[in-house]
PDB file of N, CA, C, O and CB in Angstrom:
ATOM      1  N   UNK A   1     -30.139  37.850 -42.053  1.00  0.00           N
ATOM      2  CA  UNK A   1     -30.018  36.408 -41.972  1.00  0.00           C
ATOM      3  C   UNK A   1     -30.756  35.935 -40.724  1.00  0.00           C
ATOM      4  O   UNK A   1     -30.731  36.553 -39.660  1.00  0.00           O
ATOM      5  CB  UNK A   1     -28.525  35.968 -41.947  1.00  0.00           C
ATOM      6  N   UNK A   2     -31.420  34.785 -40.930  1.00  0.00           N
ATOM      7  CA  UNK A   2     -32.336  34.268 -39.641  1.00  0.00           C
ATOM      8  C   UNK A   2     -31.228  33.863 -38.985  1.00  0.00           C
ATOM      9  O   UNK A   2     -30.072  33.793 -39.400  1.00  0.00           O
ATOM     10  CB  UNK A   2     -33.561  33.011 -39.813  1.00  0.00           C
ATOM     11  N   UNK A   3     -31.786  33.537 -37.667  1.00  0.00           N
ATOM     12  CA  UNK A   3     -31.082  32.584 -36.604  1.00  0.00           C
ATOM     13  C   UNK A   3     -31.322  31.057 -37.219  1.00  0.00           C
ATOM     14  O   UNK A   3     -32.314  30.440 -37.607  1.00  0.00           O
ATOM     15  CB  UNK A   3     -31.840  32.766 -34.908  1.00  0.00           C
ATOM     16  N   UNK A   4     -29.748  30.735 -37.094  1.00  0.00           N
ATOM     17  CA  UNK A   4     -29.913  28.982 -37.916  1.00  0.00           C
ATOM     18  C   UNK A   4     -30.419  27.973 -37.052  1.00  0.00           C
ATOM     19  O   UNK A   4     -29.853  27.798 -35.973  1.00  0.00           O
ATOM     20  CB  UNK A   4     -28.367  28.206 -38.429  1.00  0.00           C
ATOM     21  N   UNK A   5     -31.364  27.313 -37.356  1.00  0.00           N
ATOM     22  CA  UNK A   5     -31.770  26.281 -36.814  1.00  0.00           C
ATOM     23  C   UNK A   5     -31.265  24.799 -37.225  1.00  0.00           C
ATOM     24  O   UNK A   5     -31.119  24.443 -38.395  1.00  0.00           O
ATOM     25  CB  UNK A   5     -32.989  26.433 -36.939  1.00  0.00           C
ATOM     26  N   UNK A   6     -30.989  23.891 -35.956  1.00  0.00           N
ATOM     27  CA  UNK A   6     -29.986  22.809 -36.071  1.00  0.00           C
ATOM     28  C   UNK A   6     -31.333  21.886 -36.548  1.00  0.00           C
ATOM     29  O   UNK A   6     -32.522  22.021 -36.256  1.00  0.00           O
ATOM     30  CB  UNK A   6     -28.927  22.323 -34.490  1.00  0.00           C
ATOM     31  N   UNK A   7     -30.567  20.791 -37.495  1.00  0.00           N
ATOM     32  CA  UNK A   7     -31.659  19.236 -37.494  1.00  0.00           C
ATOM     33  C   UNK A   7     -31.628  18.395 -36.124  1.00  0.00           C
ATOM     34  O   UNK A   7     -31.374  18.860 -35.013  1.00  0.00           O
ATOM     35  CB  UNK A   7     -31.054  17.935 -38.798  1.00  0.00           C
ATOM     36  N   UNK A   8     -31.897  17.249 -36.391  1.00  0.00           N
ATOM     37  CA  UNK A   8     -31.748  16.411 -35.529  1.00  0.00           C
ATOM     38  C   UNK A   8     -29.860  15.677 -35.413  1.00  0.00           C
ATOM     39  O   UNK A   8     -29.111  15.338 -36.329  1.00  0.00           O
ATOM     40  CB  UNK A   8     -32.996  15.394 -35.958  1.00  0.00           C
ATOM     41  N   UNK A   9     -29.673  15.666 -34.120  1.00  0.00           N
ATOM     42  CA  UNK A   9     -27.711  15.397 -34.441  1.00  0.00           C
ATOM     43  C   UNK A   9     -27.878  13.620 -34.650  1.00  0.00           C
ATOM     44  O   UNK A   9     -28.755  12.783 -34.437  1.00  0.00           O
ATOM     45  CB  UNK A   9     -26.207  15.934 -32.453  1.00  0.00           C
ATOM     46  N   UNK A  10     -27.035  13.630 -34.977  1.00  0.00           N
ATOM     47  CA  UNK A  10     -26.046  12.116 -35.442  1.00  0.00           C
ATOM     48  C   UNK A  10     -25.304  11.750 -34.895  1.00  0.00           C
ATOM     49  O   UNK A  10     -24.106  11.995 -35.040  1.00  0.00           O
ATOM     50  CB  UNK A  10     -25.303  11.970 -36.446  1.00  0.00           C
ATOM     51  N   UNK A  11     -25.891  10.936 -33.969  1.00  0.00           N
ATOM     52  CA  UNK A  11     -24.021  11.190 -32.265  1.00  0.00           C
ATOM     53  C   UNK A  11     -23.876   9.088 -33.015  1.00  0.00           C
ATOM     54  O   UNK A  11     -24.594   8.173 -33.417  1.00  0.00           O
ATOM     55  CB  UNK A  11     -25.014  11.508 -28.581  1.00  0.00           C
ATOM     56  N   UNK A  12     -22.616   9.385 -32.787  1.00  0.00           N
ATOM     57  CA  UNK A  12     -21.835   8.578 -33.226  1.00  0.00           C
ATOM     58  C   UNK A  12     -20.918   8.262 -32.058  1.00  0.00           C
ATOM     59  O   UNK A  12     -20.817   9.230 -31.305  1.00  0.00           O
ATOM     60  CB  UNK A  12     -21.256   9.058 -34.393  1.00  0.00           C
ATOM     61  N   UNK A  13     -19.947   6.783 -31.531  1.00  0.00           N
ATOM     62  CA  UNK A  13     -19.535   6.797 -30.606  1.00  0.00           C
ATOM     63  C   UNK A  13     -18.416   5.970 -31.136  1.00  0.00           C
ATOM     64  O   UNK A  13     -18.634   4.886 -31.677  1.00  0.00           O
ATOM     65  CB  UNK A  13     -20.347   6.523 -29.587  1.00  0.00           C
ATOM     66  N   UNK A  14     -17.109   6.513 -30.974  1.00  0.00           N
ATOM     67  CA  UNK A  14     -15.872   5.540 -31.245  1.00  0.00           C
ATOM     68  C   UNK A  14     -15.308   4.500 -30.457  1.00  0.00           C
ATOM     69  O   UNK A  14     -14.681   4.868 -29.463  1.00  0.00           O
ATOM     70  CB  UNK A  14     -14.862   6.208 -31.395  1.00  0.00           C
ATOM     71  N   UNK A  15     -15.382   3.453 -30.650  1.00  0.00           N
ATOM     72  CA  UNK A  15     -14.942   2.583 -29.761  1.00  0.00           C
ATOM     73  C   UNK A  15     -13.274   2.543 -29.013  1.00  0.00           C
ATOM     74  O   UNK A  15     -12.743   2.171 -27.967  1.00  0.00           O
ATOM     75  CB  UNK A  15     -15.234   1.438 -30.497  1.00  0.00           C
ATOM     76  N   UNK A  16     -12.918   3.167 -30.277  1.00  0.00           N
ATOM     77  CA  UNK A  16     -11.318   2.858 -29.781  1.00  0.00           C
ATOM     78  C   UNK A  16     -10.803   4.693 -29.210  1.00  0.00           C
ATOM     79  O   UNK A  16      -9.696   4.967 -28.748  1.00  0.00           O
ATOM     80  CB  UNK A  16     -10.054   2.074 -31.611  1.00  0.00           C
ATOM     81  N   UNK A  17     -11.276   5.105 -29.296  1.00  0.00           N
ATOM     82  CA  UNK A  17     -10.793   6.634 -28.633  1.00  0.00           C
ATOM     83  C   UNK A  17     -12.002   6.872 -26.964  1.00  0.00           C
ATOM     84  O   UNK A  17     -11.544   7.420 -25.961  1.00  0.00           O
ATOM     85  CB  UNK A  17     -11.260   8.309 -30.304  1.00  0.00           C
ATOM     86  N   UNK A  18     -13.325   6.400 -27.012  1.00  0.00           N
ATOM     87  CA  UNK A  18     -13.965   6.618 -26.590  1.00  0.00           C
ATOM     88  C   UNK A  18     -14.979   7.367 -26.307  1.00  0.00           C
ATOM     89  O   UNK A  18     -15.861   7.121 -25.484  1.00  0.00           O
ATOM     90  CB  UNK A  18     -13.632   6.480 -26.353  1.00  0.00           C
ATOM     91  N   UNK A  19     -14.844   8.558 -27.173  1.00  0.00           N
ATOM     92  CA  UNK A  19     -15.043  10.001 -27.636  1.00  0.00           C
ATOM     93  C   UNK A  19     -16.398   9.758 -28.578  1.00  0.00           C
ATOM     94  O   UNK A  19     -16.649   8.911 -29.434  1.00  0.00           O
ATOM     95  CB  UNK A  19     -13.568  10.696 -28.557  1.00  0.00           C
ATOM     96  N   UNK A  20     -17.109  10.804 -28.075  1.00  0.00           N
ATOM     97  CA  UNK A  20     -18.745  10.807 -28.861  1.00  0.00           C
ATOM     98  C   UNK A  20     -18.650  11.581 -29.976  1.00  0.00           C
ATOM     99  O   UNK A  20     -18.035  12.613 -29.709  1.00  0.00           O
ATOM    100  CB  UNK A  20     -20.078  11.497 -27.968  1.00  0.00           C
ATOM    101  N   UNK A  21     -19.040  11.513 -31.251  1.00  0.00           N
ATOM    102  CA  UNK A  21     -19.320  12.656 -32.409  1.00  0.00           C
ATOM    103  C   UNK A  21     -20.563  13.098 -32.615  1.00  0.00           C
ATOM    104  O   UNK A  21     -21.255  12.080 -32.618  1.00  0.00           O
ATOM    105  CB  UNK A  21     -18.968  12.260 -33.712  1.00  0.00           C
ATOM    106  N   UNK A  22     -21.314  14.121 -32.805  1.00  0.00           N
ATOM    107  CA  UNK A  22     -21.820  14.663 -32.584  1.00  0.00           C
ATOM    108  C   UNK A  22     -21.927  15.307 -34.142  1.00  0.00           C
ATOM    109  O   UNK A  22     -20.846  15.566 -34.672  1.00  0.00           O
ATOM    110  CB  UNK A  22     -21.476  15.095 -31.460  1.00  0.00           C
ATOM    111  N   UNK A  23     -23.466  15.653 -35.104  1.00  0.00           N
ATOM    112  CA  UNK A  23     -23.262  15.991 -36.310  1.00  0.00           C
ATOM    113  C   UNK A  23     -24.461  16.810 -37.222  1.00  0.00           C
ATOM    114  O   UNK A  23     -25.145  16.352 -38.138  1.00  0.00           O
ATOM    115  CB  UNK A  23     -22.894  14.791 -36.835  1.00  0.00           C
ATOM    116  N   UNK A  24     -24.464  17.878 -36.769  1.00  0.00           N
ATOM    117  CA  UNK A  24     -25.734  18.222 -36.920  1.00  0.00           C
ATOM    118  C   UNK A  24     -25.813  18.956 -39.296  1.00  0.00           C
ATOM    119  O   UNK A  24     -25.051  18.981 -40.262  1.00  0.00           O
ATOM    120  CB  UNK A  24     -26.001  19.770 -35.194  1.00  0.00           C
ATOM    121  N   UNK A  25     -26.822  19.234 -39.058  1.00  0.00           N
ATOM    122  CA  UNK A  25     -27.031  19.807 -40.596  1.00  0.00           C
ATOM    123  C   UNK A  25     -28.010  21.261 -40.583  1.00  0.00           C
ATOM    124  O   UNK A  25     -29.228  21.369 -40.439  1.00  0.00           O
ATOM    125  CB  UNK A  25     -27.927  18.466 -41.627  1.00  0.00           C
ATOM    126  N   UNK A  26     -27.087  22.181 -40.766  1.00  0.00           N
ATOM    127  CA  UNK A  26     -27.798  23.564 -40.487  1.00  0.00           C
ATOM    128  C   UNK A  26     -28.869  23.860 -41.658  1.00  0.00           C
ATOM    129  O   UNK A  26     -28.717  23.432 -42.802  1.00  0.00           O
ATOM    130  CB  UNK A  26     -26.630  24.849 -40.437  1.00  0.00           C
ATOM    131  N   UNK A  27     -29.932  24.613 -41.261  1.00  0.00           N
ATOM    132  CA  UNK A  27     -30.785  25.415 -42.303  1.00  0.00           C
ATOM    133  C   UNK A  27     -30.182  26.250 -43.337  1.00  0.00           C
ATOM    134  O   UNK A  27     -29.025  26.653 -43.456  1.00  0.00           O
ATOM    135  CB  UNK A  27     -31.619  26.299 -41.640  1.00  0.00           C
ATOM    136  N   UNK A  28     -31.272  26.430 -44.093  1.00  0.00           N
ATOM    137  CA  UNK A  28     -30.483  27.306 -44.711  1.00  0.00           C
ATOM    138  C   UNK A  28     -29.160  27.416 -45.597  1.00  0.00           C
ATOM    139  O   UNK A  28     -28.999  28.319 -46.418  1.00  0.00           O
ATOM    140  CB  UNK A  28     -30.338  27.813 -43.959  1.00  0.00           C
ATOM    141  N   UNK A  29     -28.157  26.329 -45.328  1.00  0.00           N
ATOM    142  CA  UNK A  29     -26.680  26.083 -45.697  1.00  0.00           C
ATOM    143  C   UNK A  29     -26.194  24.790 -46.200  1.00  0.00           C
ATOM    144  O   UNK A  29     -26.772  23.710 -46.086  1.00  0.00           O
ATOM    145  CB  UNK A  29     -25.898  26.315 -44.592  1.00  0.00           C
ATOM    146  N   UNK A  30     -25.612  24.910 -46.494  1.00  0.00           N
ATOM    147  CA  UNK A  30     -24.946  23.653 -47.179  1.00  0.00           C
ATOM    148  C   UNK A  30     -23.811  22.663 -45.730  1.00  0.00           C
ATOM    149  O   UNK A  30     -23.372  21.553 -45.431  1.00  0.00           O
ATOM    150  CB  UNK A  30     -23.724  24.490 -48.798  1.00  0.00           C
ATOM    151  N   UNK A  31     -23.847  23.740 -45.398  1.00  0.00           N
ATOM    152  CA  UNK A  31     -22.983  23.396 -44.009  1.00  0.00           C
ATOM    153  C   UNK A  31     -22.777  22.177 -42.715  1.00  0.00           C
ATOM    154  O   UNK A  31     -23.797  22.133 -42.028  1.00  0.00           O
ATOM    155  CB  UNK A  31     -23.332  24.344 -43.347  1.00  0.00           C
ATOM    156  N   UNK A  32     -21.947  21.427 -42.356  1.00  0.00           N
ATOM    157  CA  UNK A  32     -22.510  20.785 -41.385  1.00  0.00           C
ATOM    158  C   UNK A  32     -21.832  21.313 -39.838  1.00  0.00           C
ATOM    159  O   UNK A  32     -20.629  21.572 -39.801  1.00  0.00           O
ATOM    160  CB  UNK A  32     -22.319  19.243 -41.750  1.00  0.00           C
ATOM    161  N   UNK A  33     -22.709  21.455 -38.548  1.00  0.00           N
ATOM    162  CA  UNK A  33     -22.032  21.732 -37.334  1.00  0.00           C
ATOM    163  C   UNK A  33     -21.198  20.126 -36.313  1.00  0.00           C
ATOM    164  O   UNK A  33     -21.889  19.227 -35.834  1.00  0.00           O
ATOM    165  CB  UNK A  33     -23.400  22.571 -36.428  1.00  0.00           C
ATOM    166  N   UNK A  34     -19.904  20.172 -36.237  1.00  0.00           N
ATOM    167  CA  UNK A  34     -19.717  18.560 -36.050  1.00  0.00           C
ATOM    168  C   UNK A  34     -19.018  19.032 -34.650  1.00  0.00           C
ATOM    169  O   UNK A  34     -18.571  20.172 -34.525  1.00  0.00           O
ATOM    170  CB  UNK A  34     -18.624  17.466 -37.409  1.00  0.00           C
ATOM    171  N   UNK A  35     -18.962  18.072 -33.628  1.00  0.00           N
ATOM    172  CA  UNK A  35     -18.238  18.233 -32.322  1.00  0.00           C
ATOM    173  C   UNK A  35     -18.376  16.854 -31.678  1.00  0.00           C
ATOM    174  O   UNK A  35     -19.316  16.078 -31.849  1.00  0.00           O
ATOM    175  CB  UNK A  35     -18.862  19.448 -31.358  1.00  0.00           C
ATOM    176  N   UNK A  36     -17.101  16.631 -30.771  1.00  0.00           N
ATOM    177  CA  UNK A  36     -16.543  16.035 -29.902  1.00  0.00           C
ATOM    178  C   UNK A  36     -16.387  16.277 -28.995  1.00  0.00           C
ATOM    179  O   UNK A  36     -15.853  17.303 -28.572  1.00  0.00           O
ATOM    180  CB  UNK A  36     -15.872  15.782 -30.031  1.00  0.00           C
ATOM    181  N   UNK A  37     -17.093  14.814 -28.040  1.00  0.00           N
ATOM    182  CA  UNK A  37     -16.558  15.311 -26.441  1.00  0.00           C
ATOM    183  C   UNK A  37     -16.654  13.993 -25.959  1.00  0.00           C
ATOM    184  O   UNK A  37     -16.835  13.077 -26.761  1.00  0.00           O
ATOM    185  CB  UNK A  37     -17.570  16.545 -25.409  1.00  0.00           C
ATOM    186  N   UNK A  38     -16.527  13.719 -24.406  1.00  0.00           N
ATOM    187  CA  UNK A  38     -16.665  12.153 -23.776  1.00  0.00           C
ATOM    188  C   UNK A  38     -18.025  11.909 -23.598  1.00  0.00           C
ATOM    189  O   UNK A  38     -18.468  10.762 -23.542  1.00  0.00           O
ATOM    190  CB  UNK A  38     -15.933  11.880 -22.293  1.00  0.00           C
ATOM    191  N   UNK A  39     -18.834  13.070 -23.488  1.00  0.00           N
ATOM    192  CA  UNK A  39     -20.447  12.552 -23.468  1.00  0.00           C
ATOM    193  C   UNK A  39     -21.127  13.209 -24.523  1.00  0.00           C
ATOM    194  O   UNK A  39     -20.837  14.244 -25.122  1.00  0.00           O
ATOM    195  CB  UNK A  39     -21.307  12.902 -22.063  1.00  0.00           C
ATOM    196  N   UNK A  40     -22.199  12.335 -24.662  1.00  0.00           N
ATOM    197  CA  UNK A  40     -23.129  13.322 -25.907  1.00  0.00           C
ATOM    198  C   UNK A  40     -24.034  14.610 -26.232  1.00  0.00           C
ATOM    199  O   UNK A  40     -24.611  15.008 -27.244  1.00  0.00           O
ATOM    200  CB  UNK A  40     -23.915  12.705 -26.260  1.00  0.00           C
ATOM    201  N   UNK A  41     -23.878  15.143 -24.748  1.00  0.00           N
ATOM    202  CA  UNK A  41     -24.067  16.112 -24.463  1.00  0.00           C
ATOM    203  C   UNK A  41     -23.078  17.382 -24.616  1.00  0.00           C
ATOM    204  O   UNK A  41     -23.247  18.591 -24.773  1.00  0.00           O
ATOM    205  CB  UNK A  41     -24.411  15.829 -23.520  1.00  0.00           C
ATOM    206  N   UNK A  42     -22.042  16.581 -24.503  1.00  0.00           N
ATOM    207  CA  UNK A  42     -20.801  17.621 -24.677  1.00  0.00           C
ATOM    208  C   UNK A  42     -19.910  17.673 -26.194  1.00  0.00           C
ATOM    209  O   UNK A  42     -19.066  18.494 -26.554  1.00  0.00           O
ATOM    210  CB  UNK A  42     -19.664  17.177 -23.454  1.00  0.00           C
ATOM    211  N   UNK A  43     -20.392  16.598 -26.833  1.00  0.00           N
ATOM    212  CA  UNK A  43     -20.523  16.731 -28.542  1.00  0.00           C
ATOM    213  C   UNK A  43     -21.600  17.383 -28.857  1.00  0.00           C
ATOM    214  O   UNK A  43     -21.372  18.183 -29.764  1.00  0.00           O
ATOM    215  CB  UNK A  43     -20.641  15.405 -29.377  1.00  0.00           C
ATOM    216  N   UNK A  44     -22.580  17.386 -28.529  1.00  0.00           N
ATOM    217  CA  UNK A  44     -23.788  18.480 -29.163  1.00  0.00           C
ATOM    218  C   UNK A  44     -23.411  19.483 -29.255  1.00  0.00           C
ATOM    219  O   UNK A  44     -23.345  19.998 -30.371  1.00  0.00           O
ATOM    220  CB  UNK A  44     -24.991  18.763 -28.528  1.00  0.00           C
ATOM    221  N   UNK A  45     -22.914  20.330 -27.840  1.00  0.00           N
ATOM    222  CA  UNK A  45     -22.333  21.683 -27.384  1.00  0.00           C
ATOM    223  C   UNK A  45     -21.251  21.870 -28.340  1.00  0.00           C
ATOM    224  O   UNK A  45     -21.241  22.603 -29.329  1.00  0.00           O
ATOM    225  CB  UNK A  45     -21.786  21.740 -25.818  1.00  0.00           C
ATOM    226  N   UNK A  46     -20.223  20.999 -27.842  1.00  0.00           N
ATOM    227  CA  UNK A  46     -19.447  21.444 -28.868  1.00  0.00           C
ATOM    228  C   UNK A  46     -19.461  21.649 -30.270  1.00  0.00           C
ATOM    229  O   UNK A  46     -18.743  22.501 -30.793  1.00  0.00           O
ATOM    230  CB  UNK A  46     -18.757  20.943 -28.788  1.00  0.00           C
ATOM    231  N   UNK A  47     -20.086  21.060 -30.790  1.00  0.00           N
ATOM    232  CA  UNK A  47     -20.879  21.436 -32.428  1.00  0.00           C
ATOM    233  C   UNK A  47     -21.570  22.511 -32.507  1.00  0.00           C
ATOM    234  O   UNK A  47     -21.736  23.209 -33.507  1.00  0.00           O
ATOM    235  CB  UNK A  47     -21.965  20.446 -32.970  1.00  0.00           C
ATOM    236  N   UNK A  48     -22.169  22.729 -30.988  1.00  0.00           N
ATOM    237  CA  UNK A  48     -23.196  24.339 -32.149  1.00  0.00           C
ATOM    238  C   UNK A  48     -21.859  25.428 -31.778  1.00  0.00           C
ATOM    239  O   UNK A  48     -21.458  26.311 -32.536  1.00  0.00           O
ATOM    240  CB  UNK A  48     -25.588  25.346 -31.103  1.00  0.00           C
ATOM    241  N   UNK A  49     -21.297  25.104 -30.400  1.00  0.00           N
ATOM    242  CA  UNK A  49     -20.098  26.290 -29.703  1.00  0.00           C
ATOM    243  C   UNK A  49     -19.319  26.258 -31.261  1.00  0.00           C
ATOM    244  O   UNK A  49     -19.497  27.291 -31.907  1.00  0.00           O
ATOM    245  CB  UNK A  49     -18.775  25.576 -27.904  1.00  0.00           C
ATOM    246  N   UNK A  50     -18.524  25.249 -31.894  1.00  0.00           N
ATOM    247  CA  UNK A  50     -17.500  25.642 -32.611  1.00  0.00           C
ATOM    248  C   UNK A  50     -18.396  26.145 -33.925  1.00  0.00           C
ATOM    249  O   UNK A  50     -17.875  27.099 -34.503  1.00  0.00           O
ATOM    250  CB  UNK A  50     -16.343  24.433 -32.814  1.00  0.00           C
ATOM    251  N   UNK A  51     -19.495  25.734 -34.428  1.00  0.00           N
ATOM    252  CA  UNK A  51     -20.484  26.297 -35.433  1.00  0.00           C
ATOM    253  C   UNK A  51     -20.325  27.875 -35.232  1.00  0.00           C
ATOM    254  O   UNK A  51     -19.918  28.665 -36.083  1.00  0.00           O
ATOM    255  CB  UNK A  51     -22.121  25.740 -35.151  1.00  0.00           C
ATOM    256  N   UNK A  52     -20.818  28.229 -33.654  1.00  0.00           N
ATOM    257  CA  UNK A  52     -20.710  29.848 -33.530  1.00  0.00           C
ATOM    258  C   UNK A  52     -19.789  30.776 -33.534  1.00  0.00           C
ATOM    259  O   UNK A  52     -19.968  31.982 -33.364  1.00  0.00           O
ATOM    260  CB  UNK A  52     -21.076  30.200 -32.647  1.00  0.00           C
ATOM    261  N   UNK A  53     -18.623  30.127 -33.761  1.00  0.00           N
ATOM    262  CA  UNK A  53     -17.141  30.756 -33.385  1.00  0.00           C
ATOM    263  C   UNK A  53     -16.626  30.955 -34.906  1.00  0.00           C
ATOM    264  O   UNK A  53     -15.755  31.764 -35.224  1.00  0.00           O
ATOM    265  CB  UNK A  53     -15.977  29.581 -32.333  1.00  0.00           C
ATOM    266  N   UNK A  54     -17.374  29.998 -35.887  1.00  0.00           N
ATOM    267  CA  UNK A  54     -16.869  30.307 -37.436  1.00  0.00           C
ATOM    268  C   UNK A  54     -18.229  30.918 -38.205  1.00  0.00           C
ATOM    269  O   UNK A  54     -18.580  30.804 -39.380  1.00  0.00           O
ATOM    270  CB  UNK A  54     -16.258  28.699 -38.325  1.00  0.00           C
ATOM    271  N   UNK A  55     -18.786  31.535 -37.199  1.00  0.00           N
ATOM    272  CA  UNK A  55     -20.404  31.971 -38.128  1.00  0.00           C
ATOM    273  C   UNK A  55     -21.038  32.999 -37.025  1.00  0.00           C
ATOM    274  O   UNK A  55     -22.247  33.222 -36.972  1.00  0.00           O
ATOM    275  CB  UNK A  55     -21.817  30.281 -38.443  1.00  0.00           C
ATOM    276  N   UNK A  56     -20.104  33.583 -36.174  1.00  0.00           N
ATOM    277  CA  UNK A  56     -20.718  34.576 -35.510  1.00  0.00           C
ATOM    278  C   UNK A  56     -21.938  35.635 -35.947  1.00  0.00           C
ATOM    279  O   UNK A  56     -22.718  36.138 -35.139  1.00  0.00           O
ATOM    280  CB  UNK A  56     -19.746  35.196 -35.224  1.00  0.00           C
ATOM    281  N   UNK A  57     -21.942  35.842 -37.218  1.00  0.00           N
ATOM    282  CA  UNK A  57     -22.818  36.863 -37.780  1.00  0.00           C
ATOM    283  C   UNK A  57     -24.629  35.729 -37.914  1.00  0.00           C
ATOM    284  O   UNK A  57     -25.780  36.095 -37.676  1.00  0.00           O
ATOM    285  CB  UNK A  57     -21.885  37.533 -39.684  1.00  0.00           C
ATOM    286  N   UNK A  58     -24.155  34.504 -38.331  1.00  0.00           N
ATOM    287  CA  UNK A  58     -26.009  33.917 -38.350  1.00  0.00           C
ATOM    288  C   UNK A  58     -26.468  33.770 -37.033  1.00  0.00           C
ATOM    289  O   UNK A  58     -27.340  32.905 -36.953  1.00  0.00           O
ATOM    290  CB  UNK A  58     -26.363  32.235 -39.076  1.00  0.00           C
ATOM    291  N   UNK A  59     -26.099  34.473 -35.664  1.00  0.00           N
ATOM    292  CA  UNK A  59     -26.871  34.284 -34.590  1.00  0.00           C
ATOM    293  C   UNK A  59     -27.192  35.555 -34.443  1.00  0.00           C
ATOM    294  O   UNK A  59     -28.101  35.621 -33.615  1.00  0.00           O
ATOM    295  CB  UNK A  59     -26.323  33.624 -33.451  1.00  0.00           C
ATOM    296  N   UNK A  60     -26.855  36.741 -34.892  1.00  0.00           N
ATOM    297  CA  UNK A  60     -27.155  37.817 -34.532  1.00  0.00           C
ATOM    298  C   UNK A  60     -28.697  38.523 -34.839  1.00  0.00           C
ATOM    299  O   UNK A  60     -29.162  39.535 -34.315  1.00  0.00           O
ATOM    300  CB  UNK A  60     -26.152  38.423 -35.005  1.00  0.00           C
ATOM    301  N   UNK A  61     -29.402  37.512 -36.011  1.00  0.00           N
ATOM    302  CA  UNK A  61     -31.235  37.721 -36.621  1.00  0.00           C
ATOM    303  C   UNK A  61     -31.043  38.960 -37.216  1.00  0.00           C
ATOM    304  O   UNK A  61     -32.115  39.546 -37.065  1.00  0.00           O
ATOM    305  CB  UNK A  61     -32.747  37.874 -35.301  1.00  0.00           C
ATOM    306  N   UNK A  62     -30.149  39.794 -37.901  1.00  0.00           N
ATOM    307  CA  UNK A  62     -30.379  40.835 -38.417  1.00  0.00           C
ATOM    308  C   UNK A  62     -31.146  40.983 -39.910  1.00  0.00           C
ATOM    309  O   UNK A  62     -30.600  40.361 -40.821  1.00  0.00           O
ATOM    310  CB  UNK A  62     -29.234  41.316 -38.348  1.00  0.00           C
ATOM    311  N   UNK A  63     -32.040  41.545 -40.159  1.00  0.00           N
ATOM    312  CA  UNK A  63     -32.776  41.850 -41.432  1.00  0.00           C
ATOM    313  C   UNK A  63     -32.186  41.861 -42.801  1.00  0.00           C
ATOM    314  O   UNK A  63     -31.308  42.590 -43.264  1.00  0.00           O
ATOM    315  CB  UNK A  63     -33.278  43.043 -41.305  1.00  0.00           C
ATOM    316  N   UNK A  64     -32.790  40.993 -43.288  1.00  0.00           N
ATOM    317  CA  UNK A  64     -32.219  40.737 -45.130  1.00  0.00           C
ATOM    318  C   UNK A  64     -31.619  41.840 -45.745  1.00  0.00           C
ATOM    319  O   UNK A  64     -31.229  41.761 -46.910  1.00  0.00           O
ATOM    320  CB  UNK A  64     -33.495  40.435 -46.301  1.00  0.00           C
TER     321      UNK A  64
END
């Protein structure tokens, strides 16, 4: 499996929590990587971090 490559994210900003969303669309998958944080930097992160924690094996580039 390749290493997944992210699209472009979708940061979204809630008015009433204050909290950024963050929303990316992986290669390859049907999948989306989504995260929250107070800046949009820290919704990005958190989207690919929690992406890698339920998909540990598509960062590893191992051969078909």
């Amino acid at each position: 499996m390749a290493v997944p490559t992210f699209s472009a994210p979708v940061v979204t900003k809630d008015n009433i929590t204050g909290l950024t969303k963050a929303s990316y669309t992986v290669s390859g998958t049907t999948e989306k990587a989504e995260g929250r944080g107070d800046t949009e930097y820290q919704a990005k992160r958190h989207a690919v971090v929690k992406y890698r924690a339920t998909n540990p094996l598509a960062f590893l580039d191992l051969p078909a």
